[in-house]
N, C-alpha and C positions, 0 to 999 in steps of 0.2 A: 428641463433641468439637465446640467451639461460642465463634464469637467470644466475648467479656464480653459484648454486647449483641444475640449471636443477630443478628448481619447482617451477611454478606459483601455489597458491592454490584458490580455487573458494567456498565460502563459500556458500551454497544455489541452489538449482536444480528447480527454477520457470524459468519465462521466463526472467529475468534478468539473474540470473546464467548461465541457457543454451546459451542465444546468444551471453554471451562472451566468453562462454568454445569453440564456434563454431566460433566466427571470430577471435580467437587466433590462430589458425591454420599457419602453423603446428609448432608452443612453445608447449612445452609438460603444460598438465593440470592437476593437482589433483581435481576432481571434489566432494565435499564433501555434501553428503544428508542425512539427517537423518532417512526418510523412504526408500523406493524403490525406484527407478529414475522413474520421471514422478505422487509422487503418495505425498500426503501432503504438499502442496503449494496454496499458494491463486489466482496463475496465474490461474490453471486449473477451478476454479470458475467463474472468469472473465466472463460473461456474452456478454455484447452491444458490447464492439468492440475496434479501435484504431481510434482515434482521426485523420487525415489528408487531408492537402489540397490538395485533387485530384479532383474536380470537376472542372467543365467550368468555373464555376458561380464563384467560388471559389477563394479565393487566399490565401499567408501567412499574408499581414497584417488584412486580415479579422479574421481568425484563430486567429493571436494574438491580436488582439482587446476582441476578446470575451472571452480569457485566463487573459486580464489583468483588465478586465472588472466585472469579479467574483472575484478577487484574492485579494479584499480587500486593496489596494491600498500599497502593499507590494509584488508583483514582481517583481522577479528578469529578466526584462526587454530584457534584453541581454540576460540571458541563454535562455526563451522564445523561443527568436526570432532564435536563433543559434534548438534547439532541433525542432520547427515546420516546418524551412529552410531542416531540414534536414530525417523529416517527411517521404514524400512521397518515397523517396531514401530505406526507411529501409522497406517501408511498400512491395517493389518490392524486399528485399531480401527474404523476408520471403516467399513472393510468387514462388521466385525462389528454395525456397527448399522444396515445397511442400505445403504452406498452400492452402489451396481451398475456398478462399474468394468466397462470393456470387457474382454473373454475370449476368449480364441482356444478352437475346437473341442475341445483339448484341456484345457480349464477353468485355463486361464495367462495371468495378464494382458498384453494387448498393452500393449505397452512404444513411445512412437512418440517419435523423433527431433526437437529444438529446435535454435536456433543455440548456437554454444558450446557443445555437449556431446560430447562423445569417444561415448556411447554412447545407444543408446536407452533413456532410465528414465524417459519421462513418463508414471506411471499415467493416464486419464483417461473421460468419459464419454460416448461415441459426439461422440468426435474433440472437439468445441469446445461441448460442456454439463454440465463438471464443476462449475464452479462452481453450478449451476443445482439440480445433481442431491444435490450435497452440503447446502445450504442448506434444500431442500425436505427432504434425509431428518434433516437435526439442528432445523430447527423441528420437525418430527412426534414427537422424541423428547424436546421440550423440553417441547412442552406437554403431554405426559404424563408426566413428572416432578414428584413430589409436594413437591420439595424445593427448587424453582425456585418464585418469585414474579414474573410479568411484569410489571414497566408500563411500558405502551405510550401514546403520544403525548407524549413528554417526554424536551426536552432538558436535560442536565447541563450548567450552564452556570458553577459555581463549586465549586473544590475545596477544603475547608478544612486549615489545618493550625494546630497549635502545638508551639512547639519542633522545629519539624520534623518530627510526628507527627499522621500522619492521624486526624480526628476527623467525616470527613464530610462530605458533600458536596448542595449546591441543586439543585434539577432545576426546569424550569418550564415550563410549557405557554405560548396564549396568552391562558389566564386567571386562572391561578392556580401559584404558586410552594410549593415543599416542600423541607426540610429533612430530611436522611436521615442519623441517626447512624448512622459506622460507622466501624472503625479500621482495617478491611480493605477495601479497593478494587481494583478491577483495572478497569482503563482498557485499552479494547479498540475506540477510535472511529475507526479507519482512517486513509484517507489525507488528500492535502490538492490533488488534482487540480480542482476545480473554482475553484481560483484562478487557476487559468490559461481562458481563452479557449475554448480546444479540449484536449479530456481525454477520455478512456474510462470516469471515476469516475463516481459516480452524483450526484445532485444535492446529498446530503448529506457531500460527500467536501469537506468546507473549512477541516480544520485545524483545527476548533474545539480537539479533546483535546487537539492538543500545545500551544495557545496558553493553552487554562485549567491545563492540569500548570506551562508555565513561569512565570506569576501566581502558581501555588501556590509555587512554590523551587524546583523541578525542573530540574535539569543537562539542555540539549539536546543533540546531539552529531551530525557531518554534515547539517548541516540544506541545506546549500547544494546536496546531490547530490540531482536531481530528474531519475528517468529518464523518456524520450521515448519510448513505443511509436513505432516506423516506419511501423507499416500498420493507422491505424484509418481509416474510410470518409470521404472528403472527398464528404460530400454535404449538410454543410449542419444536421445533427442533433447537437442537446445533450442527453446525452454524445454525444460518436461513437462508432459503433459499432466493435468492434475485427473486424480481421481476423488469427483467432490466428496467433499463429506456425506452430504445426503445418503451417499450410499450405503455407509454406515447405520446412519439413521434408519435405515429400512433393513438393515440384517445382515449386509456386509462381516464377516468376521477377516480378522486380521492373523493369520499364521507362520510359521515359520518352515523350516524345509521338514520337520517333525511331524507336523500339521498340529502344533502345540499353539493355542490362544495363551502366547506368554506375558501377555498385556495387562492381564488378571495380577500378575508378580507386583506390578508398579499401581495400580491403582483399583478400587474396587468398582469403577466404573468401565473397566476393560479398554475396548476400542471408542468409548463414546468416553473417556476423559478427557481431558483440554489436553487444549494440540503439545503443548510443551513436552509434557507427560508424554503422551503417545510417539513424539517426536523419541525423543530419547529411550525408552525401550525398544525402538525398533534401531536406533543406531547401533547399541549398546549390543542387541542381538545379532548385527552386521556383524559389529567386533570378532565374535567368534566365529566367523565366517559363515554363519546360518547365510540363506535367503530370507527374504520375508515377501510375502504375499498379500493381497486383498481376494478374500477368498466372497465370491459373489457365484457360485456354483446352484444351479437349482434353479427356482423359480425366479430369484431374483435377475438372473441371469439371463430366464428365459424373456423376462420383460421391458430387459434394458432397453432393446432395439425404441420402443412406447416410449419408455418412462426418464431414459438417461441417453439421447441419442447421440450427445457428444461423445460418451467414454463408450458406446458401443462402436461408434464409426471408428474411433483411435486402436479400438481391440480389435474388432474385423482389419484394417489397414494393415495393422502389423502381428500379424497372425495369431491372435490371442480369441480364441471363443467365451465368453466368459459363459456359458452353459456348464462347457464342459472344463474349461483351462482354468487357473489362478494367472492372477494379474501380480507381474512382478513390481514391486512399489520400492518405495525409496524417500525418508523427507529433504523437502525442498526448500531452500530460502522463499518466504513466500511474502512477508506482508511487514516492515517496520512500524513497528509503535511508536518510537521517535521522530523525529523530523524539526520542523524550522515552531518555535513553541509557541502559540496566538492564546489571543483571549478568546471571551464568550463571542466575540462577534467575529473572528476572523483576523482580527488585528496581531499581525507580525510584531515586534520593540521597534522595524525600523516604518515612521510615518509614510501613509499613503501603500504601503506592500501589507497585501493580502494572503492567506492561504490556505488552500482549502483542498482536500483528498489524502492522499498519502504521503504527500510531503511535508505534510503539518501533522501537529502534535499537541493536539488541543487536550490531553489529559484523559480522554474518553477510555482508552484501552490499557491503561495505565502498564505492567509489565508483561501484559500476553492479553491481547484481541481475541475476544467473547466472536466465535464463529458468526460469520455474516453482516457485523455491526461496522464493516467496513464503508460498504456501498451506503448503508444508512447517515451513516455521520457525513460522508461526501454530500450527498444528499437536502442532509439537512443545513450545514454550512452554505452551502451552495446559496439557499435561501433565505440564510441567516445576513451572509456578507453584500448581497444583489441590497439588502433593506439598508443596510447601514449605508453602504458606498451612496443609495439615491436621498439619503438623508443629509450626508457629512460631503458629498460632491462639491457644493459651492463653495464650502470654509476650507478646501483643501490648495493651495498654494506652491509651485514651483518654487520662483524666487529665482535670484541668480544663479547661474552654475558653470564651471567650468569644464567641458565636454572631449576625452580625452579619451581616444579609439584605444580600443583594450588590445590584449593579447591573449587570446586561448584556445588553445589546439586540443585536439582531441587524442586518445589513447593510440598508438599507436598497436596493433593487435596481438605484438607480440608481449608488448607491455600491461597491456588488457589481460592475457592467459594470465601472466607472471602473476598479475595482483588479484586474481580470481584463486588463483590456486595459496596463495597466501593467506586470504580470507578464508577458504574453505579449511586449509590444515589447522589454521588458529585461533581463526574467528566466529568458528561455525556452530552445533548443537552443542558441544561443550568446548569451556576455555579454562585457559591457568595464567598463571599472572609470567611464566615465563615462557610460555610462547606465543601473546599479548604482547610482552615487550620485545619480542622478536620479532613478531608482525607489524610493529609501529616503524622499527628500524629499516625494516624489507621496504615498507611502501613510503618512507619517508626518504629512501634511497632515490625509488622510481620519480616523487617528485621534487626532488636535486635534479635531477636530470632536465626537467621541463623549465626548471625554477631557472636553472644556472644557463640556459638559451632564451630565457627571457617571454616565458609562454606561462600561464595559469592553467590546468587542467582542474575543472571541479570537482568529477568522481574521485579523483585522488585523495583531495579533501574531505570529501564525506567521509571516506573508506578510515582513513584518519583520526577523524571525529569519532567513531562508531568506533574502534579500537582504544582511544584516549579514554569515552569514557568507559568501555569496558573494564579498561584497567582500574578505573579510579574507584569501582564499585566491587568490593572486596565480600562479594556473600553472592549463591542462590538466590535468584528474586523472580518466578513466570520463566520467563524466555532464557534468562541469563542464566547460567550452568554455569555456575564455577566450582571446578574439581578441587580445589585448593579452598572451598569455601563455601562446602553443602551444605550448610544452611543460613538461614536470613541472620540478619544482623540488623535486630531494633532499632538502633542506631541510625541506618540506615534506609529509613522505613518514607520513602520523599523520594519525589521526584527531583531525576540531578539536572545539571543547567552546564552548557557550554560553550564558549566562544571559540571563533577562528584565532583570537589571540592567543588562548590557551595550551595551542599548538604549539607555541616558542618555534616555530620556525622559517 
């Protein structure tokens, strides 16, 4: 079974990319990455874990209560339930090809505790190295796979269509451009955190996928919900480093320069309420020029070296003992709940384009992502869309097309700071409808500039999208803080929908 042209291509090498390049098996795969396989992705960052109902205690409608329970009253209900049913299933693939989740004596995965969750179901890998562990074991599987083609150093930077059917897509280095026929695509390029200032994503996390998909016709949908990790390292490092949640979960208290637990003021869940919450008391405390802290002092501290080796190696590196020191924190743009909008199977509005990870927005996390249900959803799509594509393969059709080398450049870096700090003063833990509309005119400025030399840049785009519809959503809802508009609006109680055309520009 085999495209018409013998090419599925796979845009993206995290863990969304790899575990459909691995359960397409054996359809042949162009596997497209722009660094080295395995190396410039926000998977291998991933810290806490996956999200899954494997415990005793445990169940799926427990899982999706607490997923629909954060998600601001705009889940999508159904995919939920379909992705957390299907949870535990993916999280035994993965095991079977090597991950080496954490185990108790009795060869049973330890299960550890996140905020928002009723129960403990975070599978993970010696506490805050799953992302790390999973990455390393799906590269080693990929590049022994006879049915998988890599290429590496090259970004996808124009997706084609006609009639609203995928025919293939450009990819280009910095010296030469290629044109890839194919009628089947899965777009798998992450998130869009390095638009902002201070972020946990990796350097290549800037929204290019979802700004070349909306170019293409592609319906966006929640683009405006931009969750804020509470507690990455305020010391100064691009990305910052995160300090997982887990830590929390085990005892972590979050302080101020007082050693005041002011966390308690906003919620009665303290440090363990959904990130939004969390995110914003600690901003808000900034305001007044407090510090704010991750206070892991004690025992906890004593057994990070074991139990958290990542955030112990990042406090040893830069002089922080967490025994005896507080870890300076900071929230971070960390995770979009928006992105390019698909159905239950993976399906993009435009024919034959796929997606699957953080650049899609299948309804799951509706206006703030239920901790750890990130990796799960990648996860499970992965496997959702490998079934359908080896199903829908032969009815899927090219057809004629007119093949016309694009134009699109990338940020130039001074232009990158400018629209980073743009996002971050206007776009960021809270907004107002007037400096939203200042922010649309600032980066709509930046892409005049590219527009009127005759180049496309797609982070521009995104960044765009994510402020349009910031604006158009006139209430608090999860993620979205609007000071002009603290609380929900009924009305507004739905997920919103937007086009590139929408842009009027």
């Amino acid at each position: 079974m085999k495209t018409p042209d013998n090419r599925i291509v796979i845009i993206g090498a995290g863990l969304a990319g790899l575990f459909t390049a691995i359960k397409l098996a054996p359809l042949n795969v162009d596997l497209i990455t722009s660094k080295k396989l395995g190396y410039g992705t926000s998977s291998q960052w991933a810290q806490a874990g996956i999200a899954a109902a494997m415990g005793k205690d445990d169940s799926i409608i427990s899982h999706l209560k607490d997923t629909i329970n954060v998600g601001g009253g705009i889940v999508d209900e159904k995919i939920a339930e379909l992705v957390i049913k299907n949870g535990p299933d993916r999280v035994r693939d993965l095991i079977s090809l090597g991950v080496s989740f954490d185990k108790n004596d009795q060869n049973e995965l330890i299960l550890r505790k996140e905020a928002a969750h009723q129960h403990n179901r975070i599978v993970s890998v010696r506490g805050d190295m799953t992302g790390r562990e999973i990455m390393e074991t799906l590269t080693s599987v990929v590049k022994k796979s006879k049915h998988i083609n890599i290429i590496e150093g090259y970004n996808a930077i124009e997706l084609h269509q006609n009639k609203n059917k995928i025919f293939g897509v450009t990819i280009q280095n910095d010296t030469s451009q290629k044109f890839l026929e194919s009628n089947c695509i899965v777009l798998a390029t992450g998130g869009i955190g390095q638009l902002f200032k201070v972020t946990t994503n990796s350097k290549e996390a800037l929204g290019d996928g979802v700004g070349m998909a909306a170019r293409c016709g592609a319906i966006l949908s929640d683009m405006e919900f931009v969750q804020f990790h509470p507690t990455a390292f305020d010391i100064g490092l691009d990305p910052a480093p995160l300090a997982t949640e887990a830590l929390r979960g085990e005892g972590a208290k979050i302080i101020n320069s007082n050693e005041d637990r002011f966390t308690y003021k906003y919620h009665e869940a303290g440090e363990l309420a959904p990130r939004d919450i969390v995110s914003r008391a600690i901003f808000n405390e900034q305001k007044t020029g407090s510090k704010v802290y991750l206070d892991c002092r004690g025992q906890l501290g004593n057994n990070m070296k074991d139990n958290f080796p990542t955030v112990y190696d990042l406090c040893i590196k830069n002089n922080i003992n967490p025994i005896h020191d507080l870890i300076p924190i900071s929230p971070a743009a960390h995770y979009h709940m928006g992105g390019i909008a698909c159905d239950e199977y993976g399906r993009s509005s435009v024919d034959g384009l796929y997606v699957c990870g953080e650049n899609a927005c299948s309804g799951i996390h509706g206006a703030n992502r239920l901790a750890s249900n990130s990796l799960l959803e990648a996860i499970v799509f992965a496997d959702i869309i490998s079934n359908d594509i080896r199903i829908n393969s032969n009815n899927m059709n090219i057809g004629n097309y007119n093949y016309i080398p694009p134009k699109v450049k990338k940020l130039d870096m001074s232009d990158l700071n400018r629209l980073r700090d743009i996002m971050t003063k206007y776009v960021g833990v809270e907004r107002d409808q007037k400096g939203l509309e200042k922010a649309f005119k600032l980066v709509k400025d930046i892409y005049l500039k590219y527009n009127n030399s005759g180049y496309k840049n797609n982070s521009i785009i995104t960044a765009l999208l994510i402020i349009k519809s910031a604006i158009n959503r006139t209430e608090h809802r999860g993620s979205h803080y609007r000071i002009d508009y603290p609380i929900k609006n009924v009305a507004l109680t739905r997920r919103s929908k937007i086009t590139y055309e929408e842009l009027k520009i």
